[in-house]
TISE-934726 format. One record per residue (C-alpha): residue in three letters; x, y negated, z negated. Coordinates in nm, 3 decimals. Layout:
% TISE-934726
<atom res="ala" east="X" north="Y" up="Z"/>
...
END
This chain:
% TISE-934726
<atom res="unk" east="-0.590" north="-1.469" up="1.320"/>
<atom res="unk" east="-0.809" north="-1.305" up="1.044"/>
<atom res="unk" east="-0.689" north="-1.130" up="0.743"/>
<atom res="unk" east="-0.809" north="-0.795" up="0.836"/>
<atom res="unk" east="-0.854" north="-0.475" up="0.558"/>
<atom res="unk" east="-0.853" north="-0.136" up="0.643"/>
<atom res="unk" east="-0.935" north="0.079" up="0.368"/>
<atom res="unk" east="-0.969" north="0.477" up="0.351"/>
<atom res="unk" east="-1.175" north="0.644" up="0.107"/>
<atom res="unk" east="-1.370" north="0.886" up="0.061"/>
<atom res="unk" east="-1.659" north="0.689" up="-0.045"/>
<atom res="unk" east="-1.719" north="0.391" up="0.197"/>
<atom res="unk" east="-2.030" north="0.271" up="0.074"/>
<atom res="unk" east="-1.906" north="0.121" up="-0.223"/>
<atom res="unk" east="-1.752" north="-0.153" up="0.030"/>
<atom res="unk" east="-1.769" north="-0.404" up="0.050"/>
<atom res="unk" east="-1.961" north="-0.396" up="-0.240"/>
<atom res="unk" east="-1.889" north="-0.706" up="-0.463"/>
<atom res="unk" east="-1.710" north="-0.866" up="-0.161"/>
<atom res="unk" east="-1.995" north="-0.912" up="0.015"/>
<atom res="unk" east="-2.089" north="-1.174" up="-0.229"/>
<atom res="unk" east="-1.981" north="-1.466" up="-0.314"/>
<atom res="unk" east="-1.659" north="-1.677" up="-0.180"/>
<atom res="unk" east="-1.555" north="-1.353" up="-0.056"/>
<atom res="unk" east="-1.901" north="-1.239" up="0.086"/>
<atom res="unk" east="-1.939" north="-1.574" up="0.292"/>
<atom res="unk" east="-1.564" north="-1.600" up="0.452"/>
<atom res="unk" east="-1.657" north="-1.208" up="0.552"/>
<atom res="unk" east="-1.968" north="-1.348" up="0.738"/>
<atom res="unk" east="-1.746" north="-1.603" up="0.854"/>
<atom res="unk" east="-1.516" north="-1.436" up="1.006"/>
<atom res="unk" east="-1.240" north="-1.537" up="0.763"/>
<atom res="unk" east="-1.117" north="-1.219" up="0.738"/>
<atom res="unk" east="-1.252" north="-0.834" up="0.803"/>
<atom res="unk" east="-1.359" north="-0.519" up="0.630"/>
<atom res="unk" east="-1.302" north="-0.136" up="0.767"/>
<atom res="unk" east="-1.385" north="0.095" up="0.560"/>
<atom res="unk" east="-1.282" north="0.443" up="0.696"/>
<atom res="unk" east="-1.430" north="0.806" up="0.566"/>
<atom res="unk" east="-1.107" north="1.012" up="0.499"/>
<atom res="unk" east="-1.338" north="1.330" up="0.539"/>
<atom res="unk" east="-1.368" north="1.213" up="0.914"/>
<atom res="unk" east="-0.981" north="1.357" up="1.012"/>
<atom res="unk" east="-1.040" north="1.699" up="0.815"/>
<atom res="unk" east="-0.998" north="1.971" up="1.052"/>
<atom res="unk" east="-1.246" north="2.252" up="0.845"/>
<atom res="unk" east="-1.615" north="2.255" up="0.878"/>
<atom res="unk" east="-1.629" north="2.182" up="0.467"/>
<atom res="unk" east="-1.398" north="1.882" up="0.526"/>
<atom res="unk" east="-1.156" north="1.943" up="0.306"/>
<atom res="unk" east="-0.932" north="1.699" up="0.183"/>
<atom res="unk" east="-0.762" north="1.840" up="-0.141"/>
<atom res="unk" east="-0.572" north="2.131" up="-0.226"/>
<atom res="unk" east="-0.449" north="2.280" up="-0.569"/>
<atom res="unk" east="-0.135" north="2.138" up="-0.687"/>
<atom res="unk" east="0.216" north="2.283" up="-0.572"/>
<atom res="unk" east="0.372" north="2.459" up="-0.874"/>
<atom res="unk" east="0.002" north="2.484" up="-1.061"/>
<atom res="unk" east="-0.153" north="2.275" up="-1.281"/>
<atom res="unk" east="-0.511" north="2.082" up="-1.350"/>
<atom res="unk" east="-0.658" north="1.956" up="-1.080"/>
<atom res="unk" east="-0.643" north="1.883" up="-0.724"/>
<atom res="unk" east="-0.448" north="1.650" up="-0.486"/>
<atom res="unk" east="-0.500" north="1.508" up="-0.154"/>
<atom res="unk" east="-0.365" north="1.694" up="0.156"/>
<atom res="unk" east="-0.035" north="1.486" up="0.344"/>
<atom res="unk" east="-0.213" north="1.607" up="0.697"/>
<atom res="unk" east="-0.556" north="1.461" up="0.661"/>
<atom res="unk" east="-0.370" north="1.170" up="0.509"/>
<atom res="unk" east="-0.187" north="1.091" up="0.758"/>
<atom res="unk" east="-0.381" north="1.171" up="1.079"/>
<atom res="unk" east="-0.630" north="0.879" up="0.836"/>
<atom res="unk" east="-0.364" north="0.633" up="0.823"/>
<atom res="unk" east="-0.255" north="0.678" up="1.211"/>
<atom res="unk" east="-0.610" north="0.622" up="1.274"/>
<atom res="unk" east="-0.625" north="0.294" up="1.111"/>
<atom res="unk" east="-0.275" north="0.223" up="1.143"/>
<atom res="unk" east="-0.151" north="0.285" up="1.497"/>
<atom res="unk" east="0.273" north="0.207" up="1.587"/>
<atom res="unk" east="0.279" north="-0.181" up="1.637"/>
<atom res="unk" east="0.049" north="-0.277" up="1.327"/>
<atom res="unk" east="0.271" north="-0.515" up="1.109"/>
<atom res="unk" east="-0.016" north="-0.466" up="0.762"/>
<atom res="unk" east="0.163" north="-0.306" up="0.475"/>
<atom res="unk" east="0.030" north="0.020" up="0.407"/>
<atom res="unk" east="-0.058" north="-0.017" up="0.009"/>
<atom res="unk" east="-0.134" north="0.269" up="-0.221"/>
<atom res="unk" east="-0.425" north="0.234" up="-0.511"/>
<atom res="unk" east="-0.209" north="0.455" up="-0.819"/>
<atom res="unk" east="-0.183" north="0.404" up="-1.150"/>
<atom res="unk" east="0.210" north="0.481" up="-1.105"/>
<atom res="unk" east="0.231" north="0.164" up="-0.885"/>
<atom res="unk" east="0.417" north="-0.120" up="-0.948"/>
<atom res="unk" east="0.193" north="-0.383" up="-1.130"/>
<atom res="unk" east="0.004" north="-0.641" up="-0.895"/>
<atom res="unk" east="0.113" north="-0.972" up="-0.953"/>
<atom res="unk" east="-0.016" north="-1.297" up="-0.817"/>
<atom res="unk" east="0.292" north="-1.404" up="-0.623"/>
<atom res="unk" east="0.262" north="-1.008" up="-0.451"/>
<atom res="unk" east="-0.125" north="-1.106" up="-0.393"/>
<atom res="unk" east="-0.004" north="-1.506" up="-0.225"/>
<atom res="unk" east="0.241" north="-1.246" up="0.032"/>
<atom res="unk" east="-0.102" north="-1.053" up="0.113"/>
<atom res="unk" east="-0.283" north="-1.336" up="0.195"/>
<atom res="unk" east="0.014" north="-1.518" up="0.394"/>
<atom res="unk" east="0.020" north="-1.156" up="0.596"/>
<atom res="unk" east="-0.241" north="-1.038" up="0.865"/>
<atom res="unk" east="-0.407" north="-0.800" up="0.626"/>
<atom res="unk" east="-0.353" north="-0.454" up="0.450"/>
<atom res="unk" east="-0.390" north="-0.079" up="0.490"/>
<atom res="unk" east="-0.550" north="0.047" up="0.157"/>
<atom res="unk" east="-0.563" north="0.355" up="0.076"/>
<atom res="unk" east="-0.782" north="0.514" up="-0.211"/>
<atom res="unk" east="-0.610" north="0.756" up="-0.437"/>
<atom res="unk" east="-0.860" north="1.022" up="-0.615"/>
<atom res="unk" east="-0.815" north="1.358" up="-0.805"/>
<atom res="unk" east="-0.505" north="1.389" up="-0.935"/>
<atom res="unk" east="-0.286" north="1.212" up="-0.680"/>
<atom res="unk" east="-0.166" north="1.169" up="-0.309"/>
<atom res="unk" east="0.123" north="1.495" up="-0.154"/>
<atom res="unk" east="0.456" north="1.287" up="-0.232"/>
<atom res="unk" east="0.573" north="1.364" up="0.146"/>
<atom res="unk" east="0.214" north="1.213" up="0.296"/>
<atom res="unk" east="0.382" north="0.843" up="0.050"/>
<atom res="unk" east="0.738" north="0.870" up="0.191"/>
<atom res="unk" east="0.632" north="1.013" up="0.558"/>
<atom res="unk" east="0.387" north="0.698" up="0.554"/>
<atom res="unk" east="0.605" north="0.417" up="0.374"/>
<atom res="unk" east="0.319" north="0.347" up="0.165"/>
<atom res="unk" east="0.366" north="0.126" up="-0.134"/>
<atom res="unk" east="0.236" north="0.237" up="-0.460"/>
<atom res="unk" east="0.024" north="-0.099" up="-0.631"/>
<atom res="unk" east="-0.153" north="-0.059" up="-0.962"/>
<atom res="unk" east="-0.440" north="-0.315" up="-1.115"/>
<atom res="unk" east="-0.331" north="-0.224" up="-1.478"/>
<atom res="unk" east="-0.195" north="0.021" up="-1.714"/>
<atom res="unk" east="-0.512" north="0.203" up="-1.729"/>
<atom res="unk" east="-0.647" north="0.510" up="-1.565"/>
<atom res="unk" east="-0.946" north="0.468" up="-1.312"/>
<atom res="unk" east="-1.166" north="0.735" up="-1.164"/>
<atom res="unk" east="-1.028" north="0.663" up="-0.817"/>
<atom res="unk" east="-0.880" north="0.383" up="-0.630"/>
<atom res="unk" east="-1.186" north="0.202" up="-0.466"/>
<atom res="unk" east="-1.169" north="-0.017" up="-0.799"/>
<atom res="unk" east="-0.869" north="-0.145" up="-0.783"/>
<atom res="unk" east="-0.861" north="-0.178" up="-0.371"/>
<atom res="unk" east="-1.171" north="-0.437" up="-0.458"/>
<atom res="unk" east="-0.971" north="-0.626" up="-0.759"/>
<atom res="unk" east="-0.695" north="-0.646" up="-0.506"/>
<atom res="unk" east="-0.892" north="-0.823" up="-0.206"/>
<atom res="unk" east="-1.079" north="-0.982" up="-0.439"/>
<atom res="unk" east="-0.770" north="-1.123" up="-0.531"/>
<atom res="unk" east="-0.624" north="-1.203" up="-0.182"/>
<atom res="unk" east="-0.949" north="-1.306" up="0.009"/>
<atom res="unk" east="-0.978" north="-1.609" up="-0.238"/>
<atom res="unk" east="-0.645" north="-1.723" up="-0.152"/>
<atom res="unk" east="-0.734" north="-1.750" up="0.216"/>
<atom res="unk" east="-0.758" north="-2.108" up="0.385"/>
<atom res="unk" east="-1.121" north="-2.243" up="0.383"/>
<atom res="unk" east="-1.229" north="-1.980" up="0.126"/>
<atom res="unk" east="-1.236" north="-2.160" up="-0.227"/>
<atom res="unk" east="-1.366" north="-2.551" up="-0.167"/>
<atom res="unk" east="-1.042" north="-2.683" up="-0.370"/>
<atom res="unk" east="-0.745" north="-2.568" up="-0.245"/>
<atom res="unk" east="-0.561" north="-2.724" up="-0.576"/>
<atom res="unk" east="-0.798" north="-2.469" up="-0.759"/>
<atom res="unk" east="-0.587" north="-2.148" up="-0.669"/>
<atom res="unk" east="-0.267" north="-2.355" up="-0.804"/>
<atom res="unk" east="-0.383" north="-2.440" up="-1.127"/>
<atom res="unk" east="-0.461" north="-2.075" up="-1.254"/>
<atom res="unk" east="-0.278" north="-1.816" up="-1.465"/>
<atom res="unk" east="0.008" north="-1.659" up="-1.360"/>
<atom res="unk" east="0.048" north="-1.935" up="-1.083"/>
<atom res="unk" east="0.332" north="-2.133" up="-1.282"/>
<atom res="unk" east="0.477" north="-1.869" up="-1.497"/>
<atom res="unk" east="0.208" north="-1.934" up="-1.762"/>
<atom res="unk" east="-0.143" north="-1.869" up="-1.891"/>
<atom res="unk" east="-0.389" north="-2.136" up="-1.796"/>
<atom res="unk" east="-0.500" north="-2.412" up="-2.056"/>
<atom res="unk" east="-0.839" north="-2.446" up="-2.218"/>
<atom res="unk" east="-1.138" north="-2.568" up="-2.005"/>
<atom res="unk" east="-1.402" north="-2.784" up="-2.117"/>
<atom res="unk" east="-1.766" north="-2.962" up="-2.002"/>
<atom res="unk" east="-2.066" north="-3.115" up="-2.064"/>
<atom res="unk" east="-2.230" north="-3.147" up="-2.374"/>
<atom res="unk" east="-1.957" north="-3.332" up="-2.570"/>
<atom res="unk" east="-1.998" north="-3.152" up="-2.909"/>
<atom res="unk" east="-2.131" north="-2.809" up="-2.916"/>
<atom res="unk" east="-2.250" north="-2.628" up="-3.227"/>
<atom res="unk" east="-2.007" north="-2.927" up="-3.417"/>
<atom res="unk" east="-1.717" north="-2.828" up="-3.202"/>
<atom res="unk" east="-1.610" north="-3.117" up="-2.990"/>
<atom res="unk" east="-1.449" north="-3.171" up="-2.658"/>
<atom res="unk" east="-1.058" north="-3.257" up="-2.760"/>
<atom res="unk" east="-1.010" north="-3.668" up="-2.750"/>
<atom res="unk" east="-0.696" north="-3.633" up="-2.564"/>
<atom res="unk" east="-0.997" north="-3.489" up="-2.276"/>
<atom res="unk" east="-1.190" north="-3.752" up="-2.235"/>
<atom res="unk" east="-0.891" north="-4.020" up="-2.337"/>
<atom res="unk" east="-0.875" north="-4.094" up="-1.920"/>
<atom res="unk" east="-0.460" north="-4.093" up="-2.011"/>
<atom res="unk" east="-0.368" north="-3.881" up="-1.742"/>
<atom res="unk" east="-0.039" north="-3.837" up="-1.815"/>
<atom res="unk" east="-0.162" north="-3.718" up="-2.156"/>
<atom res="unk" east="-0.401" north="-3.467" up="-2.058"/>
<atom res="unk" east="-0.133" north="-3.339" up="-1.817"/>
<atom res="unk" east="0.109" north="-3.299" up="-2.137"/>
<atom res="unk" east="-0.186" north="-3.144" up="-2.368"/>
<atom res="unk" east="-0.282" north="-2.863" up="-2.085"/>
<atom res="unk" east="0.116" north="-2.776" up="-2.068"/>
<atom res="unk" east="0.154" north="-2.781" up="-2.406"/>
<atom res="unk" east="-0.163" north="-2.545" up="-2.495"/>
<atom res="unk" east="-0.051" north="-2.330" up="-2.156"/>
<atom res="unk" east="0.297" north="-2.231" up="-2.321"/>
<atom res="unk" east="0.103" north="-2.196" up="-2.639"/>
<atom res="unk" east="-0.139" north="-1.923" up="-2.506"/>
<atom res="unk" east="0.132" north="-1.759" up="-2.301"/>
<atom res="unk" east="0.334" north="-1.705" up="-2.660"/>
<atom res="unk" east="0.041" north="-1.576" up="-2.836"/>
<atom res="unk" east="-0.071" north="-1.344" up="-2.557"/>
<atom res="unk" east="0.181" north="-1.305" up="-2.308"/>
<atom res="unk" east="0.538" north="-1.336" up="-2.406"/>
<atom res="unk" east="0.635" north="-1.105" up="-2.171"/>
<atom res="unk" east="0.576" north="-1.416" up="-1.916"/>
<atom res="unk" east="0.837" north="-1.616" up="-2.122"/>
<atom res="unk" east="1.085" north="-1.325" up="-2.152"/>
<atom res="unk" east="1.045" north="-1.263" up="-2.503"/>
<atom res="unk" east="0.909" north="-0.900" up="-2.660"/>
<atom res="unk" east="0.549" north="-0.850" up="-2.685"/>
<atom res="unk" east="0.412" north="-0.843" up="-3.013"/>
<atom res="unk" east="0.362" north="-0.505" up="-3.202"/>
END
């Protein structure tokens, strides 16, 4: 069975965009897994398709309606569909590669694409939809992070990247930030490749990638360690 993505926005034609290319472009040809990408304005009831309102209590802005919403998600999601239903939000609880290795072990995802200034609270509960966020930044709408996110699970599928060992190897995979690559020439600009490298001592190089792994993580990441960031 395919991995199969349903996502609802109100701009389809920025899918599949970048995942038409690529590892994730060719296992979408393949078959590998699948790509929906449903017009919210479709399930709007109004002849000016409305989808937003003005914000319960006042306030900038404009959020998205909990009917249209959900008569969107029932669409794509009818009773008896096991995908998580997966909201694009800033608010969400950070993406993390072990959260993106469930995705890809799972039959696919509902996605849908927060814009304006949010998504009616009831339309989140009434829906069990579960709030993901790419990063403690602020995005125009979710269709951005919805591609980072399959972006993130399609390469994990079987048959998609050559090496499987490749998706093991990476940051985040082990708790830690992933060593320093190197290639071809052997000195550049009078900077060489590090001897250990190119020693053949592979119980060495195995020590020397650990050893500037944790080093990275503590310089960059010591949240990954359990220790404070840096201020």
């Amino acid at each position: 069975m395919s991995f199969a993505a349903s996502v609802l926005t109100l701009y389809p034609e920025m899918f599949p965009g970048a995942l038409g290319l690529s590892l994730a472009g060719r296992a979408l040809e393949a078959g590998t897994w699948s790509l929906e990408a449903i017009q919210i304005r479709d399930f709007a009831t109004d002849r000016h398709r409305t989808v937003d309102d003005t914000p319960a209590g006042g306030g900038a802005g404009m959020v998205m309606r909990a009917d249209v919403l959900a008569r969107a998600i029932d669409h794509a999601s009818p009773p008896g569909d096991g995908r998580p239903r997966l909201l694009m939000s800033p608010r969400g609880k950070p993406l993390t590669q072990a959260r993106v290795r469930e995705l890809a072990a799972g039959p696919g995802a509902v996605i849908l694409c927060g814009r304006f200034e949010g998504v009616d609270q009831r339309l989140i509960e009434a829906r069990g939809l579960e709030e993901v966020s790419v990063g403690d930044f602020i995005l125009s709408g979710g269709e951005p992070a919805a591609l980072v996110l399959l972006d993130a699970v399609v390469r994990l599928l079987p048959g998609v990247m050559g090496n499987a060992v490749s998706g093991e190897e990476e940051s985040f995979e082990n708790g830690l930030l992933e060593h320093p690559h190197y290639t071809r020439p052997q000195e550049f600009e009078g900077r060489p490749i590090p001897d250990v490298l190119i020693s053949g001592n592979h119980k060495k190089i195995a020590e020397w990638r650990r050893a500037e792994a944790e080093k990275l993580t503590r310089e960059r990441r010591p949240d990954l360690l359990g220790a404070d960031p840096p201020r």
